[in-house]
C-alpha positions as CSV (number, residue, x, y, z in Angstrom):
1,X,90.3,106.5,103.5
2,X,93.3,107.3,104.8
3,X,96.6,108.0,102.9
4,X,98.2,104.7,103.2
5,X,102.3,103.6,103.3
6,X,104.5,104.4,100.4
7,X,104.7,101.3,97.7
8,X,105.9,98.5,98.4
9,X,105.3,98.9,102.3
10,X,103.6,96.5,104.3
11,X,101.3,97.5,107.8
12,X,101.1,94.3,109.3
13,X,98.3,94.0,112.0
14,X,97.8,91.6,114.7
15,X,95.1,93.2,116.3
16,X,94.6,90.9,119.5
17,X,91.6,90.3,121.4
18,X,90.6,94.2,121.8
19,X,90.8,95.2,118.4
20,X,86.9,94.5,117.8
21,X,86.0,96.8,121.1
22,X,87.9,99.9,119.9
23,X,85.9,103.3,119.3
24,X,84.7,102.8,115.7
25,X,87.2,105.6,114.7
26,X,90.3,104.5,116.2
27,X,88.9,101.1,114.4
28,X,88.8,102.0,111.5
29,X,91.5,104.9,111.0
30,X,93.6,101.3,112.0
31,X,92.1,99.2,109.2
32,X,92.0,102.1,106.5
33,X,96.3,101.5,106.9
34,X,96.4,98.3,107.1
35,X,98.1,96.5,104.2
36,X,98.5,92.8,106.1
37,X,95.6,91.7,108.6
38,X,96.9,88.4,110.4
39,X,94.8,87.0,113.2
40,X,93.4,84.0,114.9
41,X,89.7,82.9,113.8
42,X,88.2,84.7,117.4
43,X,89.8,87.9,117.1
44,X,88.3,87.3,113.0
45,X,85.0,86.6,114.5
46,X,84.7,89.2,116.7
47,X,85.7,91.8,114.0
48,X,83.2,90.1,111.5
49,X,80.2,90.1,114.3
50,X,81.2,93.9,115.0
51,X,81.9,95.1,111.0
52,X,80.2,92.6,108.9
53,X,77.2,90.4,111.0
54,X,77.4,86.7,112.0
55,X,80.0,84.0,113.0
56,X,82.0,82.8,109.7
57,X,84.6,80.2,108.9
58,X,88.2,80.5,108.7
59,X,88.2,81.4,104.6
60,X,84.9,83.0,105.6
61,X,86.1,85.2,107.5
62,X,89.6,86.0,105.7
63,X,87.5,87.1,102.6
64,X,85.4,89.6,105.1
65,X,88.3,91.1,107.0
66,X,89.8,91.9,103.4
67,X,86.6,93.5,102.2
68,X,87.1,96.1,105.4
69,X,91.0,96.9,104.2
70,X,92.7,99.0,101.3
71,X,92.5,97.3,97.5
72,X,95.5,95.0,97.2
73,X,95.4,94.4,101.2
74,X,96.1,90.7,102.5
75,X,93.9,89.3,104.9
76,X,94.9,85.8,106.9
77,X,93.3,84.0,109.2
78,X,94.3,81.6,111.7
79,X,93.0,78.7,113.2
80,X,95.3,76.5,115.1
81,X,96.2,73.0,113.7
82,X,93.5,73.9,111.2
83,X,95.9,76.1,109.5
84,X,95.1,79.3,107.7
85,X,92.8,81.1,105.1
86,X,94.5,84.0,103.6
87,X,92.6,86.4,100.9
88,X,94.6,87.5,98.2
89,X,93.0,90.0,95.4
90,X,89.8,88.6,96.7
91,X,90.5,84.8,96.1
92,X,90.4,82.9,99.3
93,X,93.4,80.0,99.9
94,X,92.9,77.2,103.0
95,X,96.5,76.8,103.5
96,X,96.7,73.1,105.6
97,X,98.2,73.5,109.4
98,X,100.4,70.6,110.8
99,X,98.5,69.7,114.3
100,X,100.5,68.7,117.1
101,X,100.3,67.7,120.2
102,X,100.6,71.1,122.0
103,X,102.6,71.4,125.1
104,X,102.1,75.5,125.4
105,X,100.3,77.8,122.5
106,X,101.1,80.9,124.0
107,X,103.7,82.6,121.4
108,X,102.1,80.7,118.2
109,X,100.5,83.3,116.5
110,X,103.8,85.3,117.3
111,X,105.6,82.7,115.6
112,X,103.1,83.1,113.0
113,X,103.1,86.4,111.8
114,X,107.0,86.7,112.5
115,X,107.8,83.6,109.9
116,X,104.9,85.3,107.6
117,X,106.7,88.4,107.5
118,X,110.0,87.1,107.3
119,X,108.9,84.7,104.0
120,X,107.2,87.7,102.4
121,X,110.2,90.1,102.6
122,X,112.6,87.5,101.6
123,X,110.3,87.5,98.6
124,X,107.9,84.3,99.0
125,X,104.6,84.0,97.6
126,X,101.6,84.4,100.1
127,X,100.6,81.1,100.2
128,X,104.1,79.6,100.6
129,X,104.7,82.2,103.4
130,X,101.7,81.3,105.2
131,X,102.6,77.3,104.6
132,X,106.3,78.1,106.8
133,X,104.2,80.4,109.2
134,X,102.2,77.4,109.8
135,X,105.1,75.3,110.0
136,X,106.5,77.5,112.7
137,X,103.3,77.7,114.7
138,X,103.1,73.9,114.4
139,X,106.7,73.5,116.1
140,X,106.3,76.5,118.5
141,X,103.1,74.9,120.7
142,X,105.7,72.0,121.2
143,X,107.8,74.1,123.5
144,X,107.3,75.8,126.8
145,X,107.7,79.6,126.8
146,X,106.3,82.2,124.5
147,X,109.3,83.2,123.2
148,X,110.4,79.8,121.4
149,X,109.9,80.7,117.9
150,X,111.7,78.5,115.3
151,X,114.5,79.0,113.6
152,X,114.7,78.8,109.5
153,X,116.7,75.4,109.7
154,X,114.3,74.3,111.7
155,X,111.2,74.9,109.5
156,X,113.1,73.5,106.5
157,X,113.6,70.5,108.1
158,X,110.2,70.7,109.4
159,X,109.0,70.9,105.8
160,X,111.4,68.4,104.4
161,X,109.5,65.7,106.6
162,X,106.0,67.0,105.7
C-alpha cells in the first residue's frame, strides 16, 4: 500500500462511471489513498463486479468498497431517493434519502459529496453528514441545472420540516 495523507486528511473520491475500467494499477494506486469513497450504487456495482464478484445492495456494497480502502477509510454509497449506506470501522449505516419528485438529477451526487464534505470538516458525525448530503441531493433534483446546489439555510430548513 501506498503511503497515504498526513493525519487528519481526507482523499475524497468520486470515481464516476470509468473508475471500474481503469488499468488495475492506476485502480488501485487510486483506492490505496483513498480515505473517503463516495459514489452512486452503479459506479459501486461496477467496482464490486470488477474487485469483489456479483451485483450487491446499497449497504452491500458500501461494506465491499471499504474492504478495498486503507483501515479507518469511509465508504458511502448512494442510491437516489433510497438514500445512502456508508461503512464506518466496518459497521454498515442505511441513512434514509427524502424522494422527490425530480425535475433534473444531474448535479446530485455533486451536491452530495459537496454537503458531505462540508458537514465532516465543520466537524459532524458521518452519519449526520451523510443525512444533510441527502438532504441536499433531495432538494438539488428539484431544480434545473447542475450547478444548483443548496445552500446551508436551506438544508436546515429542509431538515426542520423532515
Amino acid at each position: 500500500m501506498a503511503e497515504g495523507p498526513p493525519e487528519g486528511v481526507h482523499v475524497v473520491l468520486d470515481p464516476g462511471a470509468a473508475f471500474a475500467d481503469l488499468p488495475d494499477d492506476v485502480r488501485d494506486a487510486m483506492l490505496d489513498r483513498t480515505t473517503v469513497w463516495t459514489s452512486n450504487q452503479e459506479e459501486a456495482e461496477a467496482l464490486c463486479r470488477t474487485k469483489t464478484g456479483g451485483p450487491s445492495t446499497m449497504a452491500e456494497a458500501a461494506k465491499r468498497i471499504a474492504r478495498l480502502l486503507p483501515s479507518g477509510a469511509v465508504a458511502i454509497v448512494r442510491d437516489g431517493p433510497a438514500g445512502c449506506a456508508v461503512c464506518v470501522d466496518g459497521v454498515v449505516t442505511e441513512v434514509p434519502g427524502f424522494p422527490q419528485k425530480p425535475v433534473d438529477t444531474n448535479g446530485a451526487g455533486d451536491a452530495h459529496t459537496g454537503v458531505l464534505c462540508a458537514e465532516i470538516a465543520r466537524g459532524a458525525d458521518w452519519v449526520t453528514a451523510c443525512r444533510r448530503a441527502n438532504i441536499a441531493g433531495a432538494i438539488k433534483v428539484t431544480r434545473r441545472g447542475p450547478a444548483t446546489a443548496s445552500t446551508r439555510a436551506e438544508i436546515d430548513a429542509f431538515e426542520a420540516r423532515a
